[in-house]
N, C-alpha and C positions, 0 to 999 in steps of 0.2 A: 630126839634121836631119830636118823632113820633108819627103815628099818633095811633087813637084810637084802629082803628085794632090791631098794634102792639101791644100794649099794654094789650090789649084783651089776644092776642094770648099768649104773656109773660105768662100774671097770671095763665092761663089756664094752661100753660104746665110747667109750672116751679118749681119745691122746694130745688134749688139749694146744689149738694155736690161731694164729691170723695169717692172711693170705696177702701180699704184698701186690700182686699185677692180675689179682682177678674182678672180673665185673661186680659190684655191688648187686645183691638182688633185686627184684624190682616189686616195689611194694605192692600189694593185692588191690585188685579193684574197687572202686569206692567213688560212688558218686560226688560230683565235687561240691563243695559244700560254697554259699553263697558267698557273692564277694560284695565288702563294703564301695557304696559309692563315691568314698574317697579311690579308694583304693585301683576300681576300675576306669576312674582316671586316669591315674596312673600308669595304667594297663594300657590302655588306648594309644599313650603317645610313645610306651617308651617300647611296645611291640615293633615300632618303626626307626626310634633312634638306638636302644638296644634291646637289641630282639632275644641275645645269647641269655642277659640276665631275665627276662621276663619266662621263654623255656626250660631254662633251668628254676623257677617258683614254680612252674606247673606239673617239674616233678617230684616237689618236695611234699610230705605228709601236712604242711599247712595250707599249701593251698587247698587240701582235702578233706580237714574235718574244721570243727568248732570247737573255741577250747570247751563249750558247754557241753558239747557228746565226748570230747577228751576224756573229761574230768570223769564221766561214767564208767570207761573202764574199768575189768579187776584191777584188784590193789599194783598186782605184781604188774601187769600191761601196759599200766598209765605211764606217759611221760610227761605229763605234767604236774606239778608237786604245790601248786598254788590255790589257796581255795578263797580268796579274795579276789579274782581276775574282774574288773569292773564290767559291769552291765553292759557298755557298750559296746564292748568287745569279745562277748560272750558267742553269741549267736554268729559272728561272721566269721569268714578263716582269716588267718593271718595273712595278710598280703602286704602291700607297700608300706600304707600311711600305718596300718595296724604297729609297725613295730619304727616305720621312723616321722611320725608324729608322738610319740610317747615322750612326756615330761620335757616340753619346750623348753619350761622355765631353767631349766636345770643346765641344757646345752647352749653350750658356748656359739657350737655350732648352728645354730639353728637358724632357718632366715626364709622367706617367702619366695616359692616358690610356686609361679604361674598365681592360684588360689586361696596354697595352704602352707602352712607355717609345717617344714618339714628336718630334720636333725640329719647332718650327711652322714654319722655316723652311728649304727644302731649299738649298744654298750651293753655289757652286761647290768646294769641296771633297769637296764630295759628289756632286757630279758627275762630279767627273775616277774616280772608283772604274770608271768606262767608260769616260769622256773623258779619257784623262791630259794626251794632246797638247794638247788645245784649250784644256784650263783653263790649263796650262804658258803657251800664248801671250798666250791672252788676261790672264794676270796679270803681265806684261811690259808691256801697255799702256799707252796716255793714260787708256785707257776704264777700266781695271780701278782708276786712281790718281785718277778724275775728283773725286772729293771729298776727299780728300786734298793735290792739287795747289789746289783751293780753298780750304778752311778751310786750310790750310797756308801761303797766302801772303799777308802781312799789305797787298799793294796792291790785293790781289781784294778784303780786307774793306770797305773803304774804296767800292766801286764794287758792293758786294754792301748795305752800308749806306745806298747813294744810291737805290738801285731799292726795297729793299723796307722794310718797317716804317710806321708810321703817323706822319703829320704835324701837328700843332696850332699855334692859333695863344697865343703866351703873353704877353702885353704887346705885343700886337701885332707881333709878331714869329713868325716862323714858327720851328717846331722839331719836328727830326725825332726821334721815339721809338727804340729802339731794336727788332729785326723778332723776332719770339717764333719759337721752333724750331718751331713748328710752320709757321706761314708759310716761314721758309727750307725744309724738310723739301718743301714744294709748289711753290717755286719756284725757284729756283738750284739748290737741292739736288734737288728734283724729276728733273733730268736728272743731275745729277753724281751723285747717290748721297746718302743719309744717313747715322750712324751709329745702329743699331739696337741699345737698349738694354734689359735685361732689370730692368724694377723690381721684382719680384715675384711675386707671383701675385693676379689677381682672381676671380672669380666671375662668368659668362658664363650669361644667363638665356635660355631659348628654349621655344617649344612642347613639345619632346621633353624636357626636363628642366633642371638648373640642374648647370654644369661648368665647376669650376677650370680656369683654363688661363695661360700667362704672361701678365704685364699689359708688354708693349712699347713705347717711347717711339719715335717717329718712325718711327711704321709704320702703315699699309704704305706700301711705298714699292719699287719697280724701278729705281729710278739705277742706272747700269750702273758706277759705283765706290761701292756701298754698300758700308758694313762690317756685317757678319754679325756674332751673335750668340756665332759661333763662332772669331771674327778675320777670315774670308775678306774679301776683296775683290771686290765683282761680282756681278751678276745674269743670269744666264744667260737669266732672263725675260724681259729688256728687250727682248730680238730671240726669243727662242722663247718664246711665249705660254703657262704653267700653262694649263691638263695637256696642253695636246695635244703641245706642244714642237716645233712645224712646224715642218721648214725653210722650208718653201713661205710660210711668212707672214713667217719672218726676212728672205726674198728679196725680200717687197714694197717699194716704197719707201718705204710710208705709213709701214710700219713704223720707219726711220731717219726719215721725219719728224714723228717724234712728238716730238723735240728739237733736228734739224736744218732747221731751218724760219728763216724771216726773224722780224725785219728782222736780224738779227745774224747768222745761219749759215742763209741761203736756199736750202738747196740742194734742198729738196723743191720749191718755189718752181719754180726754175730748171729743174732736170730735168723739172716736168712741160711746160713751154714749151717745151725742146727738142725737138731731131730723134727723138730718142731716146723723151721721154716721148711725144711723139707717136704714133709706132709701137706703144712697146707699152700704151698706153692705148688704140689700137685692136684690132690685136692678140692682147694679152697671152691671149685668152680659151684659141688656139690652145697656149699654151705649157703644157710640162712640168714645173711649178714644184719638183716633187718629186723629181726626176730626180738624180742622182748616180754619177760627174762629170754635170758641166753641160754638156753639146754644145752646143756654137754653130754658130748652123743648123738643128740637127734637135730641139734641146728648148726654146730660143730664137731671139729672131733680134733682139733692142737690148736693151741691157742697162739696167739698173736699176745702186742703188748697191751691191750683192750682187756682181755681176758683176767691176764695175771694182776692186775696194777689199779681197774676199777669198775669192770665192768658187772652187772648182777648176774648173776649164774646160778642156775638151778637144775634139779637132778632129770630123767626123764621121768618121774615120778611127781613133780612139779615141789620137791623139797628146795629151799635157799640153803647154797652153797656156800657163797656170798654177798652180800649186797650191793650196790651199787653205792659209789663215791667221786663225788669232783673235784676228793683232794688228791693229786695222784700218786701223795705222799703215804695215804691212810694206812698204808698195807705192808709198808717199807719200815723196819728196825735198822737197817744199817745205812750209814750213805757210801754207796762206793765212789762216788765223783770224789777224789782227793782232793782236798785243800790247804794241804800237801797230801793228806794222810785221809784215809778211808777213816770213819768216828759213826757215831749214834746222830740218830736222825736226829734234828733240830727241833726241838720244841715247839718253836713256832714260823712259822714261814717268811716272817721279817728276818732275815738272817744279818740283816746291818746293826741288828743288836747285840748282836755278838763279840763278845770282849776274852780276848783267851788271858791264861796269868800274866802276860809280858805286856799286854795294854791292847796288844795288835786286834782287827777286827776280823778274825780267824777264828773256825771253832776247835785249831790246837795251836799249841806249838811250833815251832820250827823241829823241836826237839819231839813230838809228838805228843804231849803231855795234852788231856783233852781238856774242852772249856766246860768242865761237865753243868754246872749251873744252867748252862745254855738248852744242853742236849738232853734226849731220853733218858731216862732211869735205866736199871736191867726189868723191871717188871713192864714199863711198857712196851720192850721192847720185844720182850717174849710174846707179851700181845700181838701185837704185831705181826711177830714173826708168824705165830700162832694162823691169825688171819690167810697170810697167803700159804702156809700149810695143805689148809681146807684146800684150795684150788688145786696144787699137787697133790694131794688124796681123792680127788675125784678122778682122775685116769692111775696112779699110782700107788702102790704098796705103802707101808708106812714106814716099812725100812729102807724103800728105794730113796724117798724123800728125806729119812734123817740122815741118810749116805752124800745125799747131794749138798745138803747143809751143814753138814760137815766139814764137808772136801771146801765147801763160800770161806768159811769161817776159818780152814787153815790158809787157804789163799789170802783172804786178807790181812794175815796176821804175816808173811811173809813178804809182802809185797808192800807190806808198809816198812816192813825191817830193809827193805832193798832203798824205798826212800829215805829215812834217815841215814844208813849208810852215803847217800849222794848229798843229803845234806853237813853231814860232817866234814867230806871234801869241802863243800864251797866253804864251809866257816874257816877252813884251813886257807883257801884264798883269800877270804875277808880277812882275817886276823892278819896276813900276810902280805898285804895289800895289792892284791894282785885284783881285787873286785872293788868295785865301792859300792857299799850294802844300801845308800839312798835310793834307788830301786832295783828291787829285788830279781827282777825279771827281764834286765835288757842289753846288757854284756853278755859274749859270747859264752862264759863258763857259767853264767846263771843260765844264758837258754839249755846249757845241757840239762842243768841241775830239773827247769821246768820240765824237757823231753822225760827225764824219769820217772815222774808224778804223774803230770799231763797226758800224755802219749800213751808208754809203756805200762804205768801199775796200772792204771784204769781199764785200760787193752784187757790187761789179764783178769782183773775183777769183773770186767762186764762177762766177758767170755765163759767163765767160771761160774756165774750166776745164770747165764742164759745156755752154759754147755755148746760152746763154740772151739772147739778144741783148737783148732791154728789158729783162731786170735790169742791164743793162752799161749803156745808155743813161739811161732816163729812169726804172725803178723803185728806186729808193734810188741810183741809180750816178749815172755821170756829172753828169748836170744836177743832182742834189741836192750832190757832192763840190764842184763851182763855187760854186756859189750858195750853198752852206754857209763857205767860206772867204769871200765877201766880206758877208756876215754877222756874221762873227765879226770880221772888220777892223772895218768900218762902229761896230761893241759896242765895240769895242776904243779905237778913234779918240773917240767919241762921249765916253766916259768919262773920257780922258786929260786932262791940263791943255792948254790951248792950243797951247803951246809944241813939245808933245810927238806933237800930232796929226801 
């Protein structure tokens, strides 16, 4: 329990958030800790062929300690979770070869370079050799399965077909091509992840010389469920920036809206319109971005999506608020992303296992009815819910918080009734044949039916959860959720026979 003070102290200094366009702090002095002599080979040449990636490692926290002074940290301070980190790598900082000579045998990639047998891609596998914990979590994820739960489910392809590829007209008629990998690689797969393929090897021409190196297929690329060259799962980059590997920039918001953004998952959007974005878009310059645990109050004071979702948080009294997670599910009971319909978070982060009653690889219905086998229980979901609580009761009342969760909870229950309403329409045009139900999402009265779900309820859920009030009302939300149902009637009725309007 903490005590009064603490809690004192909390409210006093608290209105938890993240700052979107302010400078990261800069980490405290610290003499630089030696560098392997792989490493400073490394160093040597590529200060001259890329000089931007070698000053950016020299302002990151590895080029600065050893994980053997790391690992000495108090418990709460440490960032690293590994207590096997091999002897050879103990004493030096993390520099080049440190993290892309790691388990040759493993990568695809891997191939000699100048001296030393070097891997072009560093993987979360290769990460956990210091991170054990956090690659553990995070490969448990939605995040770590984001391209897997996609290519994996043959109703995404269908809706993944509607948005990209090119379109011609062939006899007058219009016809969609099919999207080349390298389009998907930039866009669906841009945020979900691609798989990264090793064709060979090419020949790589520059001022300093000409060098073999692997010829890779859908790369580069940061999805945060890529597949590696090596099998892994995941990009540790997506949120920690090569080479500096910032927490401080993971923490930004900008940084989750680099694929958390509208019209579809607004919540960069949202959050900056908030109370929250507010503060610390003014703010934020004050804050501690680097700081570990994260005090609320004395190193922030409004949180960003770091905060709320999984970052460790402690009182100014150095109590755990809560702890640190890289699943970014951990803290989530509900899913608002509809699919059609907002439902209980998934059980497990492979979502391609997911079977609703009608066979489809949905975790509901068309009709809304859930896959519940699939999804949370009500008791872990109350857990859950429970967890991100604690983070609102550190700056807020306990009534202000069950007021806001309340208000989530009626939102979602209406805004999912707004999408089966839009779904009822389209079945009235499928039974009627006015659509043909083979893919769900590429006739024009299905893309309304998706703007309903996609767009609009999501609009209102995110905003509602984040307290974004015009994304609720008038930016994709409400007014567009209305006026889009009688839209789709109006299509609907328009088309039918007489009889049938």
């Amino acid at each position: 329990m903490r005590s009064p003070r603490a809690l004192l102290g909390i409210a006093e200094c608290f209105v938890v958030v993240l700052t979107s366009s302010v400078a990261a702090a800069q980490p405290s002095e610290a003499p630089a800790a030696p560098i392997s002599k792989q490493s400073q080979a490394c160093i040597e040449c590529h200060e001259q062929v890329t000089p931007g990636i070698v000053a950016d490692w020299r302002t990151s926290r590895h080029s600065r300690i050893t994980p053997e002074a790391a690992a000495k940290k108090p418990a709460l301070e440490r960032r690293i979770s590994s207590t096997d980190v091999p002897e050879s790598l103990r004493s030096v900082a993390v520099g080049c070869f440190e993290c892309h000579g790691l388990n040759p045998a493993a990568h695809k990639d891997n191939f000699k370079h100048e001296i030393y047998q070097i891997n072009v891609i560093v993987s979360p596998n290769d990460c956990k050799t210091c991170h054990a914990t956090e690659v553990e979590q995070y490969g448990t994820s939605k995040k770590a399965h984001a391209r897997g739960n996609l290519a994996g489910n043959p109703v995404f392809h269908g809706l993944a077909e509607s948005v990209n590829g090119v379109q011609e007209l062939r006899d007058g008629k219009l016809v969609s091509l099919p999207s080349s990998d390298m389009t998907q690689s930039e866009s669906c797969f841009g945020c979900h992840g691609s798989e990264v393929v090793v064709r060979g090897m090419k020949t790589v021409k520059s001022d300093f010389g000409d060098y073999p190196v692997p010829d890779l297929a859908n790369w580069p690329n940061h999805g945060v469920g890529r597949v590696n060259p090596d099998g892994s799962l995941g990009a540790c980059t997506s949120c920690h920036p090569r080479h500096s590997f910032s927490i401080a920039v993971a923490r930004q918001a900008h940084t989750c809206g680099q694929c958390h953004l509208s019209p579809d998952v607004p919540a960069l959007e949202v959050w900056e319109e908030s109370k929250h974005g507010n503060i610390v878009q003014s703010l934020g310059h004050e804050y501690d971005w680097d700081a570990v645990p994260w005090v609320v109050g004395r190193d922030f004071r409004a949180p960003t999506c770091a905060a709320c979702h999984n970052a460790l948080l402690a009182s100014p009294t150095g109590d755990v608020i809560v702890q640190r997670s890289h699943d970014f599910g951990a803290r989530l009971w509900v899913r608002l992303f509809g699919l059609p319909y907002a439902h209980p978070q998934p059980k497990s982060g492979d979502t391609s296992i997911i079977r609703n009653k009608d066979g489809q690889p949905l975790p509901t219905t068309l009709d809304g009815e859930v896959a519940s086998e699939f999804l949370l229980d009500v008791k872990e979901q109350a857990a859950r819910q429970g967890e991100m609580r604690k983070v609102c009761r550190a700056c807020h009342s306990t009534s202000f918080a069950d007021a806001h969760f309340a208000r989530l909870a009626n939102t979602i229950t209406e805004t999912n009734a707004m999408t089966l309403t839009a779904t009822k329409l389209l079945k009235r045009a499928w039974d009627g044949g006015l659509a043909d139900r083979s893919n769900l999402f590429d006739e024009p009265l299905e893309k309304k039916w998706v703007r309903q779900w996609l767009f609009y309820a999501n609009s209102v859920r995110y905003a509602s959860a984040m307290s974004g009030p015009d994304y609720v009302a008038f930016k994709n939300g409400w007014w567009d959720l209305s006026e889009n149902l009688r839209v789709l009637d109006e299509a609907i009725r328009a088309k039918s026979p007489p009889e049938h309007r």
